[in-house]
C-alpha positions in Angstrom: 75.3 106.9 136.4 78.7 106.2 135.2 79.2 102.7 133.7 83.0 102.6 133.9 84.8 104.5 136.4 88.2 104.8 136.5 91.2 105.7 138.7 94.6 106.2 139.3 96.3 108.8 136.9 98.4 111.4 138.4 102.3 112.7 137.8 104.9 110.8 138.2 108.3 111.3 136.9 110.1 109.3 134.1 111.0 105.7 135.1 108.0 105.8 137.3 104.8 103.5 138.0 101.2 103.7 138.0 98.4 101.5 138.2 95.2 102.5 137.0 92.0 100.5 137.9 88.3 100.7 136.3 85.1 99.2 137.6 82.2 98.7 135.5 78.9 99.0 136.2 76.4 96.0 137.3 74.3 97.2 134.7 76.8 95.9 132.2 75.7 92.4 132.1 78.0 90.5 129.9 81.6 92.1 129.2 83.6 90.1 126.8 86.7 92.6 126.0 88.1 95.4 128.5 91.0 97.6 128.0 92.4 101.0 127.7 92.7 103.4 125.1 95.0 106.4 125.1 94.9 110.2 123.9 98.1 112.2 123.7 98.4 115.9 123.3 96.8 116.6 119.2 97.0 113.0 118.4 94.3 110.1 118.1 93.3 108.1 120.6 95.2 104.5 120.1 94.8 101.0 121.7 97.4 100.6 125.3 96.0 97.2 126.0 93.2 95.2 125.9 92.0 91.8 128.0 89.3 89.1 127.2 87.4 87.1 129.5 89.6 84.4 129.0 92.9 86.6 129.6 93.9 86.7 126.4 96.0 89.9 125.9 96.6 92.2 123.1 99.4 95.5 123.5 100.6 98.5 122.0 104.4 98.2 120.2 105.3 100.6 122.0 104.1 99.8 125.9 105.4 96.0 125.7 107.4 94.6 128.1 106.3 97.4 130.5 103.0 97.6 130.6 100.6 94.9 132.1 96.6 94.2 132.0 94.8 92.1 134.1 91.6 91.7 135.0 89.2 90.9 138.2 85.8 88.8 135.9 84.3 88.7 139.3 84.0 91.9 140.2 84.1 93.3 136.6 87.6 95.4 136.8 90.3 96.2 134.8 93.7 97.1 136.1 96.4 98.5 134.2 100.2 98.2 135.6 102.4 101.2 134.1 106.4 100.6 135.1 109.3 102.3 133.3 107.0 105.0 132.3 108.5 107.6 129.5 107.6 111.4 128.6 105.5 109.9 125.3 103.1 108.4 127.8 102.0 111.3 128.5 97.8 111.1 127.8 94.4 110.7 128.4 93.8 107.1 129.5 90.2 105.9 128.7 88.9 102.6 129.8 86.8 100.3 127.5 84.5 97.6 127.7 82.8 95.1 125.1 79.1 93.6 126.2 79.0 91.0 122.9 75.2 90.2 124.6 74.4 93.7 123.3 77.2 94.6 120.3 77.9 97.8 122.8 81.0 99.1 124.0 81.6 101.9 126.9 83.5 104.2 127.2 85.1 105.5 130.7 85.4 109.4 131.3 89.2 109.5 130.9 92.0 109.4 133.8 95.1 111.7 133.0 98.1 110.5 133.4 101.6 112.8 133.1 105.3 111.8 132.7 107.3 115.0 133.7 110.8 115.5 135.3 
């Protein structure tokens, strides 16, 4: 069973918008962080944005002012808003999750998302 599954990546072209959206699993009983990480073409995978339970919000240099997280605590979701969207975001977008009542984090699958003219 998949504990975070995500959604949302396609093509779009530059200037574009996407929203990706991840659900966790019920069997992740006490998420404190969620967030996404992203993986672009022979590079390392590098923090996007991440969201506590509180809303508290932590971004990437590079995806500020047009990238937005937010978060659904009741129904365990994380939604990422991608607006103005350039050729370098071009990646493997991986959702995250923190359960501090078990020191464990989890990992989505990946969602790809492609900037391209």
């Amino acid at each position: 069973q998949e504990q975070l599954v995500e959604s949302g990546g396609g093509l779009v072209q530059p200037g574009g918008s996407l929203r990706l959206s991840c659900a966790a699993s019920e069997t992740i009983s006490s998420i404190n962080t969620m967030g996404w990480y992203r993986r672009a073409p022979g590079k390392e995978r590098d923090l996007v944005a991440i969201i506590n339970s509180l809303g508290g919000t932590n971004y990437a240099d590079s995806v500020k002012g047009r990238f937005t997280i937010s978060r659904d605590n009741a129904k365990n979701t994380v939604f990422l808003q991608m607006n103005s969207l350039k050729f370098e975001d071009t990646a493997v977008y991986y959702c995250y999750a923190f359960d501090g009542s078990v020191n464990r984090r989890y990992w989505g699958q990946g969602t790809q998302v492609t900037v391209s003219s």
